[in-house]
C-alpha positions in Angstrom: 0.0 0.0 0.0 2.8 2.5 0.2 3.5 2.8 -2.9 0.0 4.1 -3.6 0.1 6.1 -1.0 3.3 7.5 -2.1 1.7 8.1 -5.9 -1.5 9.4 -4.9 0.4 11.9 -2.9 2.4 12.5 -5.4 -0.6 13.4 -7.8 -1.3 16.1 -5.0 -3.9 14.1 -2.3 -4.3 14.4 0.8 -4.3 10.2 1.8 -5.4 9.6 5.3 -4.2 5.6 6.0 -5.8 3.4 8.5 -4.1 0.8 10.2 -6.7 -1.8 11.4 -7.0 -2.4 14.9 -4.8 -6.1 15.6 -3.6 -5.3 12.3 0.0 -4.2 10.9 1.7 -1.7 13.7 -1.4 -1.3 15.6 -2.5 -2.0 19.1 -4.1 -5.0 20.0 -4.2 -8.8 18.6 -8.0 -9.1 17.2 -9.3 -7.7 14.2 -13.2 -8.3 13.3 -15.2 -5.8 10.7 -16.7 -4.2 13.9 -13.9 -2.5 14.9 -12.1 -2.3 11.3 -15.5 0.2 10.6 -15.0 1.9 13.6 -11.5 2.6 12.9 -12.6 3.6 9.5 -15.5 5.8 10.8 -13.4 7.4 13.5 -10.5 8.4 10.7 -13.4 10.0 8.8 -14.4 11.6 11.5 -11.6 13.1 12.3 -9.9 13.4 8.2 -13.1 13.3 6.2 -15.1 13.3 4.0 -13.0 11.1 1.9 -13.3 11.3 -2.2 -12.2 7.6 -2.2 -12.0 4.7 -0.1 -9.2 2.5 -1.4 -8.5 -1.2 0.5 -6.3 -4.4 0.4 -7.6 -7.6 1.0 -9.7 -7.3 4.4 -9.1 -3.7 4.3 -11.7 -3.3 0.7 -14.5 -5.1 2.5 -14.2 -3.3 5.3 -14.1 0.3 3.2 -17.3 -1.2 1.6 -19.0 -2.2 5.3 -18.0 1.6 6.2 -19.7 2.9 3.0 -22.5 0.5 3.2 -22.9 1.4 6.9 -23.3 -2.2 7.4 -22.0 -2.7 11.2 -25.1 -1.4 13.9 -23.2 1.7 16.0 -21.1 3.0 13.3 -23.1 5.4 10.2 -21.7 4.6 7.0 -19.4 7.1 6.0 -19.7 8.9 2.9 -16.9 8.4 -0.1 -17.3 9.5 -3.9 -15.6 5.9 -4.5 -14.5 2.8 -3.4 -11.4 0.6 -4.7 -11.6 -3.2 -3.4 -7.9 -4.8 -4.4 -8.6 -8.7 -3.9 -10.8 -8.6 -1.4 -13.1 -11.3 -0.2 -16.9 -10.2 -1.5 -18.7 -13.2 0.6 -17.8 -13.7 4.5 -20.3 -16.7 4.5 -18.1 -18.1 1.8 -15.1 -17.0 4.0 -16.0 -18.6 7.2 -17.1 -21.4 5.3 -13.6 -22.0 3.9 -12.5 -21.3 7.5 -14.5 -23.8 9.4 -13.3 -26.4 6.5 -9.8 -25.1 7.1 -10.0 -25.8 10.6 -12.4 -28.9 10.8 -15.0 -27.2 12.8 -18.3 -28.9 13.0 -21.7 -27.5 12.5 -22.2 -26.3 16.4 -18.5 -24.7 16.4 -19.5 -22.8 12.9 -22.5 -21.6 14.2 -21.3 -20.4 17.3 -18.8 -18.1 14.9 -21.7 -17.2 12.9 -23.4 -15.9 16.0 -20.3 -14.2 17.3 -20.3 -12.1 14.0 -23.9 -11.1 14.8 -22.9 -10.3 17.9 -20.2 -8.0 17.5 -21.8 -6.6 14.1 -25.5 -6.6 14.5 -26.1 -8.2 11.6 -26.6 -11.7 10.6 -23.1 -13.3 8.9 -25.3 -13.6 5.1 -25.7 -9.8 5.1 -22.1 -9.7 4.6 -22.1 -10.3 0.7 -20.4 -7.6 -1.5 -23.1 -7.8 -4.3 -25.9 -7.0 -2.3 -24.2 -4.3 -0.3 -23.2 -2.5 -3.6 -26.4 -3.0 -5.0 -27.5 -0.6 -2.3 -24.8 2.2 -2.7 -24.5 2.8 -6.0 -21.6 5.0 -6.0 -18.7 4.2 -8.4 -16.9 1.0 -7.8 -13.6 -0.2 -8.6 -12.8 -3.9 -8.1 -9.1 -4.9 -8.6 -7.8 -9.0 -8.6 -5.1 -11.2 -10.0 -6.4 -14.2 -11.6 -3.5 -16.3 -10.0 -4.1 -15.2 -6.9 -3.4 -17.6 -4.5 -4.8 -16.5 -1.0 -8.1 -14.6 -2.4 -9.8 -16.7 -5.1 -10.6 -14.2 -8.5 -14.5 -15.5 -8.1 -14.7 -13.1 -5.2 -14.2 -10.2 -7.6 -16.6 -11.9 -9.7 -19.1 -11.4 -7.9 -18.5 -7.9 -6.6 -18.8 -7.3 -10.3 -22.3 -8.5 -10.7 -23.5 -5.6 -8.2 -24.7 -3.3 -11.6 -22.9 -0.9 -14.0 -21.3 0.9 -11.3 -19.2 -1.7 -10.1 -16.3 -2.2 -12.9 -13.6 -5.3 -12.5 -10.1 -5.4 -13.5 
């Protein structure tokens, strides 16, 4: 991410850059979309409002929770744009691939479905890209590598699917 920080600066913006809670040089050892939102919600806040949201990985799910307004306690926080680079689109398929990962059985799976509920508000199958894009139809750039290898391109696939405002690359 530096490097696009370093060239957007460059091209003369301001770049406001949020290091998750748990995550990279911050604080803490959990990260969850509830408080990657509020991070997000107190940086605009504080910085905002932000022409573009721009996010890695985790990071473009959680700008499009924060735009979407998606996590109960936190109001979604107004952008011009988003930019998702590979970024998971479906946390149901994600914990999914996580329980399978980690052999959990039904009871254990449902127990972390109901911890996301929990700490979000929201039931885990409100957490699909499409649908939350379908709803905020602002311009919507999704970014992936075919080959990638810890992100499956599908997940941009169907980010893409959301309508004409969501364009894929």
């Amino acid at each position: 991410m530096r490097a696009l920080i370093a060239a957007h600066r460059a091209a003369g913006f301001r770049v406001v850059s949020v290091d998750l809670p748990g995550h990279g040089g911050s604080t803490g050892r959990r990260l969850n979309m509830a408080s990657a939102v509020g991070a997000v919600r107190a940086a605009a806040d504080w910085f905002g409002p932000f022409a573009a949201m721009v996010g890695h990985s985790f990071g473009g799910a959680v700008a499009i929770n924060a735009a979407v307004g998606s996590v109960k306690g936190f109001e979604a926080v107004p952008t011009e744009r988003i930019v998702a680079i590979a970024s998971p689109s479906s946390m149901p398929n994600l914990f999914r691939k996580f329980g399978k990962h980690f052999h959990l059985g039904p009871r254990s799976q449902e127990s972390v479905n109901r911890q996301v509920q929990r700490l979000t508000g929201r039931a885990l199958h409100d957490f699909e890209t499409g649908d939350q894009l379908r709803r905020l139809p602002i311009p919507t750039l999704v970014v992936h590598d075919k080959d990638d290898a810890e992100v499956a391109v599908d997940e941009a696939i169907l980010a893409a699917g959301a309508g004409g405002h969501v364009r894929c690359t």
